[in-house]
C-alpha positions in Angstrom: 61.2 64.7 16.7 59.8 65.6 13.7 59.2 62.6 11.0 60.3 62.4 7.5 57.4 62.4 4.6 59.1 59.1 3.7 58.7 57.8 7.0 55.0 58.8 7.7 53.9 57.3 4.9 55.2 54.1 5.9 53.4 54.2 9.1 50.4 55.5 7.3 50.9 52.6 5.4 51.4 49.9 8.1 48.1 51.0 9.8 46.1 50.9 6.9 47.4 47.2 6.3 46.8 47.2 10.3 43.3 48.2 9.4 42.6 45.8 6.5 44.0 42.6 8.2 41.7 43.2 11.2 39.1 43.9 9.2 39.8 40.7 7.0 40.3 38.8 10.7 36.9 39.7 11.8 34.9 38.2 8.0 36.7 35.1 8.9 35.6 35.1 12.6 31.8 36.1 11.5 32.0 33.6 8.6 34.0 30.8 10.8 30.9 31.3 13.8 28.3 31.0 10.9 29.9 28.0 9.9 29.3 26.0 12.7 26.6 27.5 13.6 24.8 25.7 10.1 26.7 22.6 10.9 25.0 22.1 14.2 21.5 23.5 13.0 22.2 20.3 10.1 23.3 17.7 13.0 20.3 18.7 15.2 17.8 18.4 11.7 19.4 15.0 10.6 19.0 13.8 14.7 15.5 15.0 14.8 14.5 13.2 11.1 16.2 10.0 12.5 14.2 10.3 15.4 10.7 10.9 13.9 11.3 7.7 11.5 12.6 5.5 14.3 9.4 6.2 16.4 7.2 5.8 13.3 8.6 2.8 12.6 8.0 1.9 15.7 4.2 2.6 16.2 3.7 0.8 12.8 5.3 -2.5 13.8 3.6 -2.7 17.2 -0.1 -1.0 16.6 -2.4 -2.7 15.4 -4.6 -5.5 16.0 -2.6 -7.6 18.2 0.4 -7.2 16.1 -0.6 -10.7 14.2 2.2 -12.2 12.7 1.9 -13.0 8.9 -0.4 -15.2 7.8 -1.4 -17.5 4.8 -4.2 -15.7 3.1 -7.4 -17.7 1.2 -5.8 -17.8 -2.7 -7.7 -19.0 -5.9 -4.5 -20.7 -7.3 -6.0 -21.0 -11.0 -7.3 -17.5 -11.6 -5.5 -14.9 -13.3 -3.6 -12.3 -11.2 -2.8 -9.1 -13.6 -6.3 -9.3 -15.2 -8.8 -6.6 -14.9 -12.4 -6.7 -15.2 -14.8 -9.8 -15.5 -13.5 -12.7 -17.7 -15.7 -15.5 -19.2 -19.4 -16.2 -18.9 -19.8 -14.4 -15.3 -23.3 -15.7 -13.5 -25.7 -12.9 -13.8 -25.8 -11.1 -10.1 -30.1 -11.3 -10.2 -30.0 -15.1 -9.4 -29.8 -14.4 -5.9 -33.0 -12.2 -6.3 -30.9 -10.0 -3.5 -32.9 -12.0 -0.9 -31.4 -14.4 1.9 -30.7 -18.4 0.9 -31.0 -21.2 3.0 -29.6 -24.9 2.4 -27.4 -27.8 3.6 -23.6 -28.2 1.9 -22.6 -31.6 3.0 -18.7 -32.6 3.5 -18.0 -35.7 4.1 -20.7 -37.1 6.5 -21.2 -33.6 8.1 -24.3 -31.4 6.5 -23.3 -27.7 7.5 -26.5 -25.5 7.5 -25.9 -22.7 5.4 -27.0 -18.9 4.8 -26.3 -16.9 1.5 -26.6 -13.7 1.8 -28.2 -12.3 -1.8 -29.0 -8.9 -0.5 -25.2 -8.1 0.9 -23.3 -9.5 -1.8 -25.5 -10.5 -4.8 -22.4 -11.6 -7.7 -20.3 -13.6 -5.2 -24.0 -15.3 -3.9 -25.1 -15.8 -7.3 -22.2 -17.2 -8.6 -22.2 -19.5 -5.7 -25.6 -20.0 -6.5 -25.3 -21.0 -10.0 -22.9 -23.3 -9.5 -24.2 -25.0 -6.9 -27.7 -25.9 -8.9 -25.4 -26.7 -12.0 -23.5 -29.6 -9.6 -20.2 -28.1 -10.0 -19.2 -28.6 -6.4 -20.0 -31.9 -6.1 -17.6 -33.8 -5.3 -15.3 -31.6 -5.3 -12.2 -31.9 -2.8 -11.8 -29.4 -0.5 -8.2 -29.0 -1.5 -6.8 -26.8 1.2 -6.8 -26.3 5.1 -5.0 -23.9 7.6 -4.6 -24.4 11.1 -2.2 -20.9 11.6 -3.3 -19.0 14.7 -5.2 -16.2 13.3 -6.2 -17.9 10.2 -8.3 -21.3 10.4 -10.2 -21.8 7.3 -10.9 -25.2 4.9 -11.0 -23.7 1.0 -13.0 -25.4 -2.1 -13.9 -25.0 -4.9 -10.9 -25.6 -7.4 -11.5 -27.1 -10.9 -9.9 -30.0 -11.9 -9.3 -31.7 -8.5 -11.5 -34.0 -8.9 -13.0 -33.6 -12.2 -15.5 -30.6 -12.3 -14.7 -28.4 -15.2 -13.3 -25.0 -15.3 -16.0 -22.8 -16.2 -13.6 -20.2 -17.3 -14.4 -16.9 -16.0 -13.3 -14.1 -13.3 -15.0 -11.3 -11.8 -15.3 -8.6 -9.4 -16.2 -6.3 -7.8 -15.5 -7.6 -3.9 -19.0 -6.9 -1.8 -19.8 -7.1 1.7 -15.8 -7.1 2.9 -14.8 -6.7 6.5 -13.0 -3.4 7.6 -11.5 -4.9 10.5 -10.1 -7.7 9.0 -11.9 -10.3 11.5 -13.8 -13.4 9.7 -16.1 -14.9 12.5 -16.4 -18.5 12.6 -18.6 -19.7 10.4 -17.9 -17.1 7.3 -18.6 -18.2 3.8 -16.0 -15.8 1.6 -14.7 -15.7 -1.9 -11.2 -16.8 -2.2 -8.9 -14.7 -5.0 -5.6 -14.2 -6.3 -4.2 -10.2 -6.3 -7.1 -8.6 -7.7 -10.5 -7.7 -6.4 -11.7 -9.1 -10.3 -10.0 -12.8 -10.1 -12.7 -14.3 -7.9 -14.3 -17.0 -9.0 -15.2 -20.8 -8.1 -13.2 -21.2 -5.0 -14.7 -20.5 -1.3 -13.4 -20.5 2.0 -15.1 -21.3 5.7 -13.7 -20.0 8.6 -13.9 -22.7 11.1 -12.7 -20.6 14.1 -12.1 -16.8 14.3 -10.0 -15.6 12.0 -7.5 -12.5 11.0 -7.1 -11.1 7.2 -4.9 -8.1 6.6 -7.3 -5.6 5.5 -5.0 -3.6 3.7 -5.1 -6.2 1.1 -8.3 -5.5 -0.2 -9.9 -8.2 2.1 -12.4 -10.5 0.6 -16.4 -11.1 0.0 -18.2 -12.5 2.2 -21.5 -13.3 0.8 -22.8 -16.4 3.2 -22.3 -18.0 6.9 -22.4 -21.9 8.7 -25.5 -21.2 10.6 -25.6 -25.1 12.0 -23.3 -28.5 12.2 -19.9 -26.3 12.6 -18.8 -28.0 15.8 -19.1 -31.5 14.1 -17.3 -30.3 11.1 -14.7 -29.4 13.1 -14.1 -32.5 15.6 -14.4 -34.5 12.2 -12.2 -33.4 9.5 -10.6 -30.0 11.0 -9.3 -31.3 13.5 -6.8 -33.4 11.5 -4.8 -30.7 10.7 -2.8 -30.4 7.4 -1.5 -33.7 6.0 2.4 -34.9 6.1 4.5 -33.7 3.9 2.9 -30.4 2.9 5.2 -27.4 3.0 3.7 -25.9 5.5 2.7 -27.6 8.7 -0.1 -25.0 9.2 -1.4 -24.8 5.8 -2.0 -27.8 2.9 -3.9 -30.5 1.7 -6.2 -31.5 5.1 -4.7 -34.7 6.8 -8.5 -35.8 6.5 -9.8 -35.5 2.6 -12.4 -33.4 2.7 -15.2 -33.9 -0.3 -18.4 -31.9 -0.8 -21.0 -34.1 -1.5 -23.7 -32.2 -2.1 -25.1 -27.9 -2.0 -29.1 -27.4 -1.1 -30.5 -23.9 -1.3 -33.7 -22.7 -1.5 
């Protein structure tokens, strides 16, 4: 039976709307799918970042060298810690004549043989040097022990303590510093505040093997306890830090420690 016009072009029109919502249908499917698709291509990326950091962070916090918990580091309490450069009237560095030094530095009733090493780090040695024939260390109170397990040192030096005057100045560069962070018994170092350029009169002695974050800059070592160690420890190290410090590992030593004399020739 034969359609009217009217009546074809409403089926004409039906099937083109036919065609259009299918068409329509099929964007929103492809567009729907890509969706998703992106959404799980993000979840996977964030999962895989998450993943990389958690395993960095955990390589960093367990590599290393034995992990060593924090530790006190070797401080010079009186010099400046935002300067930079030398300050004051810095020993000249030729005093050490960038040879090797020999001499006695007597603490208490223990004489520790001693080596200063001109040649691998001539400021620090001639500053040492300086003020050693000038009698600024004597006696001077060693004013600061630590017993922590991967830091044992006794530290000297400071001005005031005991009278000595400051002799005002600051310097730098840092020679002659351990990459691995390990300070053998018996090390003679500079101690410092937060830059490489705020050494100055205070020393440390490592007494026993010890550990110093290297990341830190580390710090000069410009001598070493070639004799009388083992005494200096049964006698005065082995006291420990005194009551009432802060710390129980690191303060004032329980046994006053006095230098009472530097020989070098």
């Amino acid at each position: 039976m034969a359609l009217s016009k009217n009546a074809e072009r409403e089926q004409r029109e039906a099937r083109d709307r036919l065609r259009h919502y299918t068409a329509r249908q099929a964007v929103h499917d492809t567009k729907l799918r890509r969706r998703r698709r992106d959404n799980l291509f993000a979840v996977i990326g964030v999962v895989a970042i998450v993943t990389i950091a958690t395993i960095s962070q955990v390589v960093y916090f367990t590599s290393g060298p034995g992990t060593p918990e924090p530790e006190p580091a070797p401080s010079a309490s009186d010099s400046p810690e935002t300067e930079t450069g030398n300050l004051g009237d810095v020993p000249s560095a030729e005093i050490a004549e960038n040879r090797t030094w020999t001499g006695l530095l007597g603490i208490n009733d223990v004489d520790l043989g001693i080596r200063v090493d001109g040649d691998l780090a001539p400021q620090a040695a001639s500053v040492f040097i300086s003020l050693a024939q000038d009698g600024y260390y004597d006696e001077n109170s060693c004013q600061r022990l630590t017993s922590a397990d991967q830091l044992k040192v006794i530290q000297c030096g400071q001005p005031n303590l005991t009278g000595s005057d400051d002799p005002g100045f600051s310097f730098g560069p840092l020679e002659n510093v351990p990459e691995d962070g390990i300070y053998p018994a018996g090390t003679i170092a500079m101690a410092r505040a937060d830059t490489p350029e705020s050494q100055s009169t205070q020393f440390f002695i490592t007494y026993e093997d010890s550990y110093l974050d290297p990341s830190g800059g580390g710090y000069t070592v410009f001598g070493a306890v070639t004799d009388g160690l083992d005494e200096f420890i049964a006698q005065i190290a082995s006291g420990g830090v005194a009551e009432g410090e802060a710390s129980p590992t690191d303060g004032q030593p329980a046994i006053a420690a006095v230098i009472s004399s530097i020989t070098l020739e």
